[in-house]
C-alpha positions as CSV (number, residue, x, y, z in Angstrom):
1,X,-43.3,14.9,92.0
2,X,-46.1,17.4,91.8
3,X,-49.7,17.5,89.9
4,X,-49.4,17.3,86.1
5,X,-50.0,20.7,84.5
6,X,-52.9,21.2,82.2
7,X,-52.5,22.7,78.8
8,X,-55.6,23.9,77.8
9,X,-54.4,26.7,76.1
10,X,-52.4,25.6,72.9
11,X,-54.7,26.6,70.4
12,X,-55.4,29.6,71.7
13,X,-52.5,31.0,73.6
14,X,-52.8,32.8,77.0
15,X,-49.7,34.9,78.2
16,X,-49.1,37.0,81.7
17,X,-48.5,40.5,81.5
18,X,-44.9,39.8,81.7
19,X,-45.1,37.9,78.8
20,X,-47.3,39.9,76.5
21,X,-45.2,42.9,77.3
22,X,-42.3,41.0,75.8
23,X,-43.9,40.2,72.8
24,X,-45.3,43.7,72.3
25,X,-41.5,44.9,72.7
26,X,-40.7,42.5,69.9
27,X,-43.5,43.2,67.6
28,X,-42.3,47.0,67.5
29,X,-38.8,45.6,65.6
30,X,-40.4,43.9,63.2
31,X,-40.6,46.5,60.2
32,X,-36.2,46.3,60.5
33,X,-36.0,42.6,61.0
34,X,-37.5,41.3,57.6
35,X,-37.8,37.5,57.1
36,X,-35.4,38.8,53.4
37,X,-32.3,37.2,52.5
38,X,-30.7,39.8,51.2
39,X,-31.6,41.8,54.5
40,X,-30.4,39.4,56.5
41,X,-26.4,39.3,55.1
42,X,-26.1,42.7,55.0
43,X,-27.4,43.1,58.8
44,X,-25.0,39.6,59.7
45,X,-22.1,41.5,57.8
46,X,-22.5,44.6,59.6
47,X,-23.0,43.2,63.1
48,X,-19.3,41.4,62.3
49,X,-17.9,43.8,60.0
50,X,-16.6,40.4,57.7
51,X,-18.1,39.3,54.4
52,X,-17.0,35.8,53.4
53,X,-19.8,33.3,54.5
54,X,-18.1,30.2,52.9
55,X,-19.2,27.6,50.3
56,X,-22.7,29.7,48.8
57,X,-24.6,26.6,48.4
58,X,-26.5,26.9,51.6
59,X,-28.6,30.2,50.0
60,X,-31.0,27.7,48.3
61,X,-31.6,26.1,51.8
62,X,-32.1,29.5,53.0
63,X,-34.4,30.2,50.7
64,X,-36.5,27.9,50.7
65,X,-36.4,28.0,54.6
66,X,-37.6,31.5,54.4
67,X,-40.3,31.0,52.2
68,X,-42.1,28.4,54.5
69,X,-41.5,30.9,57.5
70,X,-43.8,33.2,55.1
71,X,-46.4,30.9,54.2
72,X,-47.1,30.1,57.8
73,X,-50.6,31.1,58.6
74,X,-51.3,33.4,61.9
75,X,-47.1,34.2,62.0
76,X,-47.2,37.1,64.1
77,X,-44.9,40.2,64.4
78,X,-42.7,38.9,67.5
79,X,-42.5,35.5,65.7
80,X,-41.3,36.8,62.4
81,X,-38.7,38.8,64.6
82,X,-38.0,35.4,66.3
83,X,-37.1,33.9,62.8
84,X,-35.3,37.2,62.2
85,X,-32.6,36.8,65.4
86,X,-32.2,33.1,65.1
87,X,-31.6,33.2,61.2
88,X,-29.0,36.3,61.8
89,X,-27.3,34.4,64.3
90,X,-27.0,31.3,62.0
91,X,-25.0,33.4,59.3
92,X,-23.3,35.3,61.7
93,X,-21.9,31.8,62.8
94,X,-20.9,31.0,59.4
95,X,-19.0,34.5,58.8
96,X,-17.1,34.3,62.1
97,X,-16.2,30.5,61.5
98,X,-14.9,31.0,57.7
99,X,-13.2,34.0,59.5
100,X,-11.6,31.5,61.7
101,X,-11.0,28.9,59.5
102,X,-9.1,31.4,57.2
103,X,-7.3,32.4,59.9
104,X,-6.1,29.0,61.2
105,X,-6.1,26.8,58.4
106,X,-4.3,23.8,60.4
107,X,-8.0,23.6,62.4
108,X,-8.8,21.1,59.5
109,X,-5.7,18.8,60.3
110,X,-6.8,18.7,64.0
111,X,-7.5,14.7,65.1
112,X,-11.4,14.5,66.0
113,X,-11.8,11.2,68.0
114,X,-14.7,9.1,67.1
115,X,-17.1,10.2,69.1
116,X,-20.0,9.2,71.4
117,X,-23.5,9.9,69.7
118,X,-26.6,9.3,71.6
119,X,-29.4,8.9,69.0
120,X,-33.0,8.7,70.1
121,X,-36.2,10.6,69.7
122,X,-37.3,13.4,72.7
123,X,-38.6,12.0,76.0
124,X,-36.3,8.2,75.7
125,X,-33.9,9.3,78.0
126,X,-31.4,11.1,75.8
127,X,-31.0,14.4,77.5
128,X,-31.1,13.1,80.8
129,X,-27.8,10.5,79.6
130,X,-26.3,13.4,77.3
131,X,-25.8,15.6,80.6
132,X,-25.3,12.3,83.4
133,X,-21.8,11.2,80.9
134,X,-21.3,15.1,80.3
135,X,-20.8,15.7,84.1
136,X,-17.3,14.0,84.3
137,X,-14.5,15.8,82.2
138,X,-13.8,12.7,79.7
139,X,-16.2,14.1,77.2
140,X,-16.0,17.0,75.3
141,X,-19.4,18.8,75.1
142,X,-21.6,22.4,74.1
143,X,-23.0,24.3,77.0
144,X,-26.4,25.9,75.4
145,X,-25.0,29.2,75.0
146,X,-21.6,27.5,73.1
147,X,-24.0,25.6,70.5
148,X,-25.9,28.9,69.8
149,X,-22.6,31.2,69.4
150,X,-19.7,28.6,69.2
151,X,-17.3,31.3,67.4
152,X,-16.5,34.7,69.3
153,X,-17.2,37.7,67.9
154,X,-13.4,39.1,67.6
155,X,-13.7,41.9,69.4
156,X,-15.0,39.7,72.7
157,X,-12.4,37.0,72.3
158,X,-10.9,36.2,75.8
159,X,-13.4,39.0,77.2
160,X,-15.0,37.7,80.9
161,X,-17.9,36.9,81.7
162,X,-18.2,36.0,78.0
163,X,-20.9,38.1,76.4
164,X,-22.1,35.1,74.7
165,X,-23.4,33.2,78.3
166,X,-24.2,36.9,79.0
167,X,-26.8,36.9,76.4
168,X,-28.1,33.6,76.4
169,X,-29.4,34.4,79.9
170,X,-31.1,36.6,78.4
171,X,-32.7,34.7,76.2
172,X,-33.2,31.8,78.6
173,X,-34.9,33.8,80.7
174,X,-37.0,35.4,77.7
175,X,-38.2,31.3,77.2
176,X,-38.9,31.0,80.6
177,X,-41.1,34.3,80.8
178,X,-42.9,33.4,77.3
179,X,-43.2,29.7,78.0
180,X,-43.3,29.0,81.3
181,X,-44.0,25.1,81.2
182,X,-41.7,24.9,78.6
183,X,-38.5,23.2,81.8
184,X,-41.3,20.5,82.7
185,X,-40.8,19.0,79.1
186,X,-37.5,20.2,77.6
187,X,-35.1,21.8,80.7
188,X,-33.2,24.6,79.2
189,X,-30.3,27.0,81.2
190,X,-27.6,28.4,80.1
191,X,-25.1,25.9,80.6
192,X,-27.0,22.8,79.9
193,X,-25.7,20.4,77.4
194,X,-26.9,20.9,74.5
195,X,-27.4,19.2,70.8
196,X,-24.9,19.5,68.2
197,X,-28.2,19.9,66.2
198,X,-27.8,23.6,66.6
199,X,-24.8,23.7,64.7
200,X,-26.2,21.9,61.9
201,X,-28.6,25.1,61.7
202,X,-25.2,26.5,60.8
203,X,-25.1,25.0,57.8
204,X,-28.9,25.6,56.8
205,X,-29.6,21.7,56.8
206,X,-31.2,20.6,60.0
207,X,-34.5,18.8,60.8
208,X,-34.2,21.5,63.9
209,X,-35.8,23.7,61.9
210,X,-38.9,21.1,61.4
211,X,-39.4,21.6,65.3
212,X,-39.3,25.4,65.1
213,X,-42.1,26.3,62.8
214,X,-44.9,23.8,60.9
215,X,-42.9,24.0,57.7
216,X,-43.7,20.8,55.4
217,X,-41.9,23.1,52.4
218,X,-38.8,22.9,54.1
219,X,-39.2,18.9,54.8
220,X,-39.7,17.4,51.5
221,X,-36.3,19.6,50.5
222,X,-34.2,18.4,53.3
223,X,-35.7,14.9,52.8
224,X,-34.3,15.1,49.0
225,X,-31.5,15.8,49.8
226,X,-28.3,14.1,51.0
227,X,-27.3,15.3,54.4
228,X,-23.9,14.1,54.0
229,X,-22.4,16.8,53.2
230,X,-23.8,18.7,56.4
231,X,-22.4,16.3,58.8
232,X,-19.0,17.4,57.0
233,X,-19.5,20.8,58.1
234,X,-20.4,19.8,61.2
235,X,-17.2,17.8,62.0
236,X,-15.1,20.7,60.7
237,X,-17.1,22.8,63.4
238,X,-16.2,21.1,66.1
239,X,-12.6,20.8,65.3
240,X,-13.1,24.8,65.8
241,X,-14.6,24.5,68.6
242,X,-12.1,21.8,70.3
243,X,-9.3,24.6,68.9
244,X,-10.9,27.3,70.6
245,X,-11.8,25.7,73.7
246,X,-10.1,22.3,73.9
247,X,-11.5,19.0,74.6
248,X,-10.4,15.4,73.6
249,X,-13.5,13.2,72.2
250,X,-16.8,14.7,71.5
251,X,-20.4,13.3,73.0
252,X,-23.0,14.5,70.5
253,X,-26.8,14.2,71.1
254,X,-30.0,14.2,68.4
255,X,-33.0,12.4,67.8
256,X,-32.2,13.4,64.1
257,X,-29.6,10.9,63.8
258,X,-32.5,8.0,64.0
259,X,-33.0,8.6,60.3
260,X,-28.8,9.0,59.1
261,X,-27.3,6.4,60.7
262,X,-25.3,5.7,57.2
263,X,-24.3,9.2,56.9
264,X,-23.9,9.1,59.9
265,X,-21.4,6.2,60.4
266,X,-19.9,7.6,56.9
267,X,-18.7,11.1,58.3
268,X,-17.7,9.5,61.6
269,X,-16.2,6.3,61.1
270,X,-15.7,4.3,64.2
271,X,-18.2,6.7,66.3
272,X,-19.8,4.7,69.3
273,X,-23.2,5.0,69.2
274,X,-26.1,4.8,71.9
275,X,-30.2,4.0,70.8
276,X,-32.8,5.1,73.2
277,X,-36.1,3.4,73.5
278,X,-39.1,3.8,74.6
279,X,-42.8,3.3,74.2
280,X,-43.4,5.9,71.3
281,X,-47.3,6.5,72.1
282,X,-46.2,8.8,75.3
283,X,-42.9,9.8,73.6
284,X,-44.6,11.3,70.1
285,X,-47.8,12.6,72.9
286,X,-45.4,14.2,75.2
287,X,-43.3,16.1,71.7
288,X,-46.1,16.9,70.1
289,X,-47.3,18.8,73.3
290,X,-43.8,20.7,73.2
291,X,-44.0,21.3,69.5
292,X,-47.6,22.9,70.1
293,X,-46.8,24.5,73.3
294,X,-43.7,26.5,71.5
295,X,-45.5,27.4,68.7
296,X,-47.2,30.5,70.5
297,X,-43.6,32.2,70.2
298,X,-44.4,32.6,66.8
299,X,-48.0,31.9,65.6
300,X,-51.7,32.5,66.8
301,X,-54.1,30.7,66.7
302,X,-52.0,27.6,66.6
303,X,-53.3,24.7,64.5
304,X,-52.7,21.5,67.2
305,X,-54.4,19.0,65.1
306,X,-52.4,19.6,62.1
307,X,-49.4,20.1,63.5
308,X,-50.1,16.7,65.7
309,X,-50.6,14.9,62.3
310,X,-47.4,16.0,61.0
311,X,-45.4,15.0,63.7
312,X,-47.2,11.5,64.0
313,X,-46.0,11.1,60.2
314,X,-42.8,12.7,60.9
315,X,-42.2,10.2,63.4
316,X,-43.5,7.1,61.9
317,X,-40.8,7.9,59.2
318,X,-37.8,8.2,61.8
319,X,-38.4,5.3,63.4
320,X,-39.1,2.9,60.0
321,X,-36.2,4.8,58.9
322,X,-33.9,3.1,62.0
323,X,-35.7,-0.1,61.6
324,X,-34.4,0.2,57.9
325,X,-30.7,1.2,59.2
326,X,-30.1,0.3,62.8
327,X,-27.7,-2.8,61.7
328,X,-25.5,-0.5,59.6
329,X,-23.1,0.2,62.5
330,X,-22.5,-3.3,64.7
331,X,-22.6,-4.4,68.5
332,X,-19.6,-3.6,68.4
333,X,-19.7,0.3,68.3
334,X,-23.2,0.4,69.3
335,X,-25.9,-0.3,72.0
336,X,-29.6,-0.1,72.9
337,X,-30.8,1.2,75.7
338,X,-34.6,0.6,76.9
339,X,-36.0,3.5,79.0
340,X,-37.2,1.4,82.0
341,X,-33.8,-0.2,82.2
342,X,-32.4,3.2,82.4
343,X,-34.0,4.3,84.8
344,X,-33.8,1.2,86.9
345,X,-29.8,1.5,86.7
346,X,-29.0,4.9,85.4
347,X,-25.2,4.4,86.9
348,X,-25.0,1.0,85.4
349,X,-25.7,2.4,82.0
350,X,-23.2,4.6,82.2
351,X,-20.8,1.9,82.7
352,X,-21.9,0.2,79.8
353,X,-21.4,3.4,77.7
354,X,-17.7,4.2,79.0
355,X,-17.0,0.3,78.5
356,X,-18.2,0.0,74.5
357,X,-16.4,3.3,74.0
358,X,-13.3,1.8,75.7
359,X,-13.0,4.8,78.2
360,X,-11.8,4.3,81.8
361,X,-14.8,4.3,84.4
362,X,-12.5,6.2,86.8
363,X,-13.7,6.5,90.5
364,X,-13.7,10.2,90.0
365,X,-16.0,10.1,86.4
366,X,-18.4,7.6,88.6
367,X,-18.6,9.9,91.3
368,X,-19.1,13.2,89.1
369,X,-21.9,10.8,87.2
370,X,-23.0,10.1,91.0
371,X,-23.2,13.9,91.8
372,X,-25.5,14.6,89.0
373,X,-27.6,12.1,89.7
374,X,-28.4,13.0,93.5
375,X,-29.3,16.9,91.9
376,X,-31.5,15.5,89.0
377,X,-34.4,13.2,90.0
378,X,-36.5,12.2,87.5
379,X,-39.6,14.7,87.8
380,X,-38.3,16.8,89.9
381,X,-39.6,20.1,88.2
382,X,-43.6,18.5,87.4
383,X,-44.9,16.6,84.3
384,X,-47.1,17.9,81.5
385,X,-50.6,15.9,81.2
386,X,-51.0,14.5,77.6
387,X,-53.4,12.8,75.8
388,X,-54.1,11.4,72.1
389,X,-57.7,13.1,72.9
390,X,-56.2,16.4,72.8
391,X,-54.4,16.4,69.3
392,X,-57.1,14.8,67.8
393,X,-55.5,11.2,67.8
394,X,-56.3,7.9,69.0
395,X,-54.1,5.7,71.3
396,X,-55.3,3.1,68.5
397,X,-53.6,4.8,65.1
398,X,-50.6,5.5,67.6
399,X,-50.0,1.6,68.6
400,X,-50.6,0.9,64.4
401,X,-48.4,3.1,63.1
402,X,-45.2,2.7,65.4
403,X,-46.2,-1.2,65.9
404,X,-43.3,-1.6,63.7
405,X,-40.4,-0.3,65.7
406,X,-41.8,-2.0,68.7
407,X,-41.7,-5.0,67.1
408,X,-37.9,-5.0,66.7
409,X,-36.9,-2.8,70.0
410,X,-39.5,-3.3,72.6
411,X,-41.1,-6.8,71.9
């Protein structure tokens, strides 16, 4: 364990050289990297040299999605070429898997086991158990750099090293330069496990995007709007993606689930589900100081007050929204799992996971589980200091407006 690290610099974002020098680079692309739909497919069409990018209905999400980017205040040039790369990538996704799909129509009649989902919100344990079950092969799971570019370029299909790890070191190490505290709250490589979230993004229908940019336009149309269909896409995605690279029975990971546990349960019927809880004052203290942190990739000055607000409100909503829905999907196929007791028996819970989802607790899955347990200590790379003081919150309005949720999970 070392000293908890200080940020007083969210509003007002300080950078090293390194940094700034990457950001200058950045700014200088922004005149060719427009935050413009119709710039956008013709650069993704280009890049791919394809032209189909399925079902159009996702144009009004990105639409609307690229008008909040543009009403955010203090977006500066290297953020709006931030938007500009991530957006590409997300239709460039969607060409190559249409491409893919057309290709090899039988991925649809592929089997996809009910999966394992972990649902729970940042800071409850869920990365942390998403990557101690992912160390044994009886999982199927995304590496970061898979979830970000799960379809293969043609023309780098079967090509080693695969470009795509290639360039997400890169970017990893762009994060790391940029945001340098960023590992003490949200560890990010190249081959961690990583949310099915992202491929949600494909699909222009993700609360991911919430966490990217302070875009409350974007949240009341996602929030109208039934997200089963998206889950759809996502299951036909990782049928892809088991064709492409194998697996037998996926173990997804979001907090976003907290709030579609029916759609949830709808789109993947018998899926084995794992709640993680935790005293929500530190958890929404310790996200909000992520959210805020991150925002200096795009914006300056950075409003942490506001942006604190929202996410209090976002959060209250997620969790009354479980409360609401948590006995949709029985003991049977599901579990909770308090943070204290997690930590007090992180192999136990394990057990308890491979049990409900009726999965052999093999010697050599406990000892792979065991392995990544003696490599990642709790701590080990420092803590972040938070405070409801520095958002502009009371501990107070925190314990009043989540007293709810603990009442029914931590009582």
């Amino acid at each position: 364990m070392t000293d908890a690290v200080r940020l007083d610099d969210l509003a007002q974002p300080r950078f090293s050289p390194e940094a700034q020098q990457i950001l200058d680079m950045m700014a200088t692309l922004a005149p060719d990297a427009p935050l413009d739909s119709d710039a956008l497919h013709a650069r993704a069409a280009a890049d791919t040299g394809l032209d189909d990018f399925g079902p159009a209905d996702y144009r009004e999400r990105l639409d609307v999605y690229l008008a909040a980017l543009r009403d955010i205040d203090g977006l500066h040039p290297a953020g709006a070429v931030n938007f500009y790369a991530q957006l590409l990538q997300l239709l460039k996704n969607r060409l190559l898997f249409t491409d893919l799909l057309s290709r090899h129509p039988d991925i649809d009649d592929l089997e996809l086991v009910p999966p394992i989902v972990i649902a729970g919100l940042p800071r409850t344990g869920t990365t942390h158990l998403h990557n101690l079950l992912a160390a044994a092969p009886t999982f199927r799971t995304m590496p970061y750099w898979e979830s970000v570019e799960p379809f293969p370029l043609p023309a780098e299909a079967g090509v080693e090293p695969d470009p795509r790890r290639v360039r997400m070191d890169v970017g990893v190490g762009v994060i790391n330069t940029v945001m340098p505290h960023f590992p003490l709250m949200h560890e990010m490589t190249t081959d961690h496990v990583h949310e099915e979230i992202q491929l949600l993004a494909n699909d222009f229908s993700t609360m991911l995007f919430e966490t990217l940019a302070d875009v409350p336009r974007w949240r009341d149309y996602y929030q109208a709007h039934d997200q089963a269909p998206h889950y759809e896409y996502l299951a036909r995605q990782l049928k892809a993606m088991q064709f492409l690279r194998g697996g037998r029975r996926w173990l997804l990971k979001s907090p976003q689930h907290l709030e579609q546990v029916p759609v949830l349960d709808r789109v993947f019927p018998g899926s084995i589900v794992v709640f993680t809880h935790r005293d929500p004052v530190p958890v929404a203290l310790s996200m909000i100081a992520m959210i805020t942190y991150s925002a200096r990739m795009h914006r300056s000055p950075v409003p942490v007050p506001r942006i604190a607000r929202y996410w209090v409100d976002r959060l209250d909503q997620m969790l009354a929204a479980l409360v609401r829905d948590r006995d949709t999907i029985g003991p049977d196929r599901s579990i909770d799992i308090r943070f204290d007791d997690f930590m007090a028996d992180e192999l136990g819970v394990a057990e308890r996971v491979y049990a409900l989802a009726g999965e052999p607790f093999t010697e050599p899955a406990r000892a792979a589980v065991a392995g990544y347990l003696s490599g990642h200590r709790r701590g080990r790379l420092g803590n972040v200091e938070t405070s409801p003081e520095m958002f502009g919150l009371t501990e107070d309005e925190l314990r009043s407006r989540f007293a709810p949720y603990v009442d029914r999970f931590l009582a």
